[in-house]
C-alpha atoms as an extended CHARMM CRD file, in Angstrom:
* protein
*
       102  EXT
         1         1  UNK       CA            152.4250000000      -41.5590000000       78.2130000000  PROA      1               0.0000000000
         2         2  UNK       CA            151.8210000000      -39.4690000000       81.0920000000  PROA      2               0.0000000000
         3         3  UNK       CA            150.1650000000      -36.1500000000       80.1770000000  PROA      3               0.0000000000
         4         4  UNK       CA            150.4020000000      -32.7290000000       82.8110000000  PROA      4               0.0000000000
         5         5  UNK       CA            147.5180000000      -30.2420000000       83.0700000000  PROA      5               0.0000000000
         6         6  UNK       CA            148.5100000000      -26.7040000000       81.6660000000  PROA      6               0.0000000000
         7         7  UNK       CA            146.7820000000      -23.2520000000       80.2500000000  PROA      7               0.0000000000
         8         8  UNK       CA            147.3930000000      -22.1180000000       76.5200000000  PROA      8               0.0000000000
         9         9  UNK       CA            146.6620000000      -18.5090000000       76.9100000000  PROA      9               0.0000000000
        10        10  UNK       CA            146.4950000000      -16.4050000000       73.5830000000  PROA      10              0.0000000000
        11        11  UNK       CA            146.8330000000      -12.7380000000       73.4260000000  PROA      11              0.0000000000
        12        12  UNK       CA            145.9380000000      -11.5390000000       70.0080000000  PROA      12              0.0000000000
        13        13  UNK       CA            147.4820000000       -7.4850000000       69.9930000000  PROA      13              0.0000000000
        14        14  UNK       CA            148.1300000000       -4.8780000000       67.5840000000  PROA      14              0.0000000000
        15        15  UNK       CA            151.6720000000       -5.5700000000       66.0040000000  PROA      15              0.0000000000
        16        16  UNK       CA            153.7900000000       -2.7410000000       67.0160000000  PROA      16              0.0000000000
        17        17  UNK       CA            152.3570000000       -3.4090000000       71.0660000000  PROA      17              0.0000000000
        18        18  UNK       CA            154.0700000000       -7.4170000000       70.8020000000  PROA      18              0.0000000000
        19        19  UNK       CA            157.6030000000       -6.0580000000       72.1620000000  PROA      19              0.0000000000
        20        20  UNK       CA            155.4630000000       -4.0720000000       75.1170000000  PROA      20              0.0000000000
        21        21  UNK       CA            154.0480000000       -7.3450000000       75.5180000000  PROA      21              0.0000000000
        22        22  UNK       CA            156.8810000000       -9.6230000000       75.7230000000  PROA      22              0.0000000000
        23        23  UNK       CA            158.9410000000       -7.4150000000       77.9060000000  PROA      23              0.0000000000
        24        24  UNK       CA            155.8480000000       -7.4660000000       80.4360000000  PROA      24              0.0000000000
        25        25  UNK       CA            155.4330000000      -11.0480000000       80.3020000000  PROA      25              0.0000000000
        26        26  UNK       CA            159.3550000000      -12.1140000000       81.0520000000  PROA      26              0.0000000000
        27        27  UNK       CA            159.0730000000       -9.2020000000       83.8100000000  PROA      27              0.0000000000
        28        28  UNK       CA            156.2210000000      -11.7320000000       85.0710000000  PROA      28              0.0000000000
        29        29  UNK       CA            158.0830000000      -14.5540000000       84.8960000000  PROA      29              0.0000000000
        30        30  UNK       CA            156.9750000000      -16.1170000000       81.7350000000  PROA      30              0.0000000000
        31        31  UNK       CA            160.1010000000      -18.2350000000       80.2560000000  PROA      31              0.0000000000
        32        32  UNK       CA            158.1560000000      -19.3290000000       76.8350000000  PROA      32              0.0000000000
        33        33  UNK       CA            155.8920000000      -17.7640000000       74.3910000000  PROA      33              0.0000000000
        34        34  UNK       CA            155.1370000000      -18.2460000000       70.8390000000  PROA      34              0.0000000000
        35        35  UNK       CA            154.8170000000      -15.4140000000       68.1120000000  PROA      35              0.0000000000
        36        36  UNK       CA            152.4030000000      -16.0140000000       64.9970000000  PROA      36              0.0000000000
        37        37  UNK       CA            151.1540000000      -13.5150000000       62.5740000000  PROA      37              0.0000000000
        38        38  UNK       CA            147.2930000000      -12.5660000000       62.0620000000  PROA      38              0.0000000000
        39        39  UNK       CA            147.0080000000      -12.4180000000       58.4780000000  PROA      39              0.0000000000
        40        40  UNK       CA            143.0200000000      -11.3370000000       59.4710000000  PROA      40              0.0000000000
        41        41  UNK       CA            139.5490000000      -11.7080000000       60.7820000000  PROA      41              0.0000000000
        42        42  UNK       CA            136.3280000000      -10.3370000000       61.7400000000  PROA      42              0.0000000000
        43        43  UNK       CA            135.0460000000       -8.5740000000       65.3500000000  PROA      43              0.0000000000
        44        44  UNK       CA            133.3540000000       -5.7210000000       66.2940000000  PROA      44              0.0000000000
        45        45  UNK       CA            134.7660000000       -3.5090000000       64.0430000000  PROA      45              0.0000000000
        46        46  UNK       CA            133.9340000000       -6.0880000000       61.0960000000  PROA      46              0.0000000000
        47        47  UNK       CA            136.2590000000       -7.8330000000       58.9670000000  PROA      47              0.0000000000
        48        48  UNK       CA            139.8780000000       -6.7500000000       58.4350000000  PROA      48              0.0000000000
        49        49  UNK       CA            142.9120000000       -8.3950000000       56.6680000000  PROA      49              0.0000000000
        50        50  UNK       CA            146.7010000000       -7.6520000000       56.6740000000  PROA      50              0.0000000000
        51        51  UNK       CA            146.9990000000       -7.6170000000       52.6250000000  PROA      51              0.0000000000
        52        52  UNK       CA            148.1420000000       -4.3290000000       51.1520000000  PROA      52              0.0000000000
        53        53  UNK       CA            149.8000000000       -2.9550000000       55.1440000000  PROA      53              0.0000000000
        54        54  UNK       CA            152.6080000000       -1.5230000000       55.6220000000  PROA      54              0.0000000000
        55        55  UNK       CA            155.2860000000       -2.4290000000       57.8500000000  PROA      55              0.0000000000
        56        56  UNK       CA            154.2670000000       -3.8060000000       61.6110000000  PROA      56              0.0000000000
        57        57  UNK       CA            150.5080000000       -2.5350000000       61.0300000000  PROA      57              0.0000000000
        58        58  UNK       CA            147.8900000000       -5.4340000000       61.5640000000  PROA      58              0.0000000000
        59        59  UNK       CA            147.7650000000       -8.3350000000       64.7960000000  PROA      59              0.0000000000
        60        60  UNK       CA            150.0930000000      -10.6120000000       66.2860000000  PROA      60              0.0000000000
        61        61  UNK       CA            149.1660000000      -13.8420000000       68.0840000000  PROA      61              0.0000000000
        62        62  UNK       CA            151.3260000000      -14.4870000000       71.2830000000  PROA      62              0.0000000000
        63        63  UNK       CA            150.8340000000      -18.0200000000       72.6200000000  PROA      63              0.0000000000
        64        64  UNK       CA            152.2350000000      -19.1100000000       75.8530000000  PROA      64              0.0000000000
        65        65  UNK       CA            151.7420000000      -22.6920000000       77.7820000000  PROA      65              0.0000000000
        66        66  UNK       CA            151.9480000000      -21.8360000000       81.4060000000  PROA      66              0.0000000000
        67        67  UNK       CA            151.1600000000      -24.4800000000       84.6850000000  PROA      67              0.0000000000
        68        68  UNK       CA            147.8830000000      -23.1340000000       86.0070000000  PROA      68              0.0000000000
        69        69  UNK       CA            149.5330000000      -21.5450000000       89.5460000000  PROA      69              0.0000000000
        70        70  UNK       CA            151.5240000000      -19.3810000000       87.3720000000  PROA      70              0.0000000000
        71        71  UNK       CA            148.7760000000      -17.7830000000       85.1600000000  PROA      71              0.0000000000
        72        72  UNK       CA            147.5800000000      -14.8550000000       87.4880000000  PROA      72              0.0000000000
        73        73  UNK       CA            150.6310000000      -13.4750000000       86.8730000000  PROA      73              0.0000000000
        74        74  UNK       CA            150.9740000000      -13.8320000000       83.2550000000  PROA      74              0.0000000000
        75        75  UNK       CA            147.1350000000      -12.5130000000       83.2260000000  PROA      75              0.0000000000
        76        76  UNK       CA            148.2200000000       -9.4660000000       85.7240000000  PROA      76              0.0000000000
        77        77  UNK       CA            151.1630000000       -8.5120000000       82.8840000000  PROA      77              0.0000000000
        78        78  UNK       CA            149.4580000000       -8.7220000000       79.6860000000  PROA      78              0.0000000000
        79        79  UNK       CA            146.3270000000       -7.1390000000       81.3390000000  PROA      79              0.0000000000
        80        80  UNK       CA            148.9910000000       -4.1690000000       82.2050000000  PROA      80              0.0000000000
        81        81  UNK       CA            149.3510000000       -4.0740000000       78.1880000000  PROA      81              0.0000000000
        82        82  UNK       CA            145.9370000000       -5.2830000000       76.4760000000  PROA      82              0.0000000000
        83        83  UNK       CA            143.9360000000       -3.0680000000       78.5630000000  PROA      83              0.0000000000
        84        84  UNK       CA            144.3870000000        0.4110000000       76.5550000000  PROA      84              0.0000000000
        85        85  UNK       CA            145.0350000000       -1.4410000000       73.0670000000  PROA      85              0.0000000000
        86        86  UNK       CA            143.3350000000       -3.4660000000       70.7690000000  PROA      86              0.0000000000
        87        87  UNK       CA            143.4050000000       -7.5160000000       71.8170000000  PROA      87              0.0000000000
        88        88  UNK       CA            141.7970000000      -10.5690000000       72.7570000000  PROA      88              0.0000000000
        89        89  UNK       CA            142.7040000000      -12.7930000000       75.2820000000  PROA      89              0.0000000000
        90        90  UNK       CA            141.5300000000      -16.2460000000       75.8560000000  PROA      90              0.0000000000
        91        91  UNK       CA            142.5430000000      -19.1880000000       78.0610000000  PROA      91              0.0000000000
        92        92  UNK       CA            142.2510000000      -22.8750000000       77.7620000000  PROA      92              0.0000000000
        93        93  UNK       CA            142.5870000000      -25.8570000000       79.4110000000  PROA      93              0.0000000000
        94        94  UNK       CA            145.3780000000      -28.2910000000       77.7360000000  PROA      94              0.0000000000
        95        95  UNK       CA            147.9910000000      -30.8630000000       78.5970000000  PROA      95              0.0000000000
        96        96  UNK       CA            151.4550000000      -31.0540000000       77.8730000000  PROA      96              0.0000000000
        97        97  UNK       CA            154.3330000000      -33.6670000000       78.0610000000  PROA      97              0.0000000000
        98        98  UNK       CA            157.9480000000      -33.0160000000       79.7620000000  PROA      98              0.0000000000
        99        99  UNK       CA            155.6540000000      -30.4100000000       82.6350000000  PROA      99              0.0000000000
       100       100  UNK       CA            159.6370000000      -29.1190000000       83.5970000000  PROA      100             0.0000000000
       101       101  UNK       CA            159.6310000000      -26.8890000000       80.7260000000  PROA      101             0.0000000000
       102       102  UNK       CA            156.7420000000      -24.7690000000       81.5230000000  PROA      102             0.0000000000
């Protein structure tokens, strides 16, 4: 089966910045992105976990599978967002099947 080359690029952001987010990376252009919770972790600020929060408090995970001539953009946008907030992003090399959706 024949495999594409593609970019996962994860944004990990404080909860109530994901819509922020979002909007900024469809204003770029991105068509797909997936949403998962962060139920917790550990960085520079040592280990935190979602139990016992209230509403939107803790992280969000937004995952999107872009073709590598689009990712300055999607960099440029959540850059625009991730720069005065809490977040992580990271990029990765991947492949995907049916390229036409990304």
């Amino acid at each position: 089966m024949q495999t594409h080359k593609a970019k996962r690029v994860e944004i990990i952001i404080e909860a109530p910045m994901e819509g922020r987010l979002t909007d900024a990376l469809k204003k770029a252009g991105v068509t797909g992105f997936t949403i998962l919770p962060v139920l917790g972790g550990s960085g520079r600020s040592g280990h935190w976990t979602r139990e016992g929060q209230v509403g939107r408090a803790g992280m969000v995970a937004v995952i999107c599978l872009i073709r590598p001539d689009r990712m300055d953009a999607l960099l440029q946008a959540a850059f625009t967002v991730v720069e005065r907030h809490i977040g992580v992003v990271s990029i990765t090399d991947c492949e995907v099947l049916r390229a036409e959706r990304f």
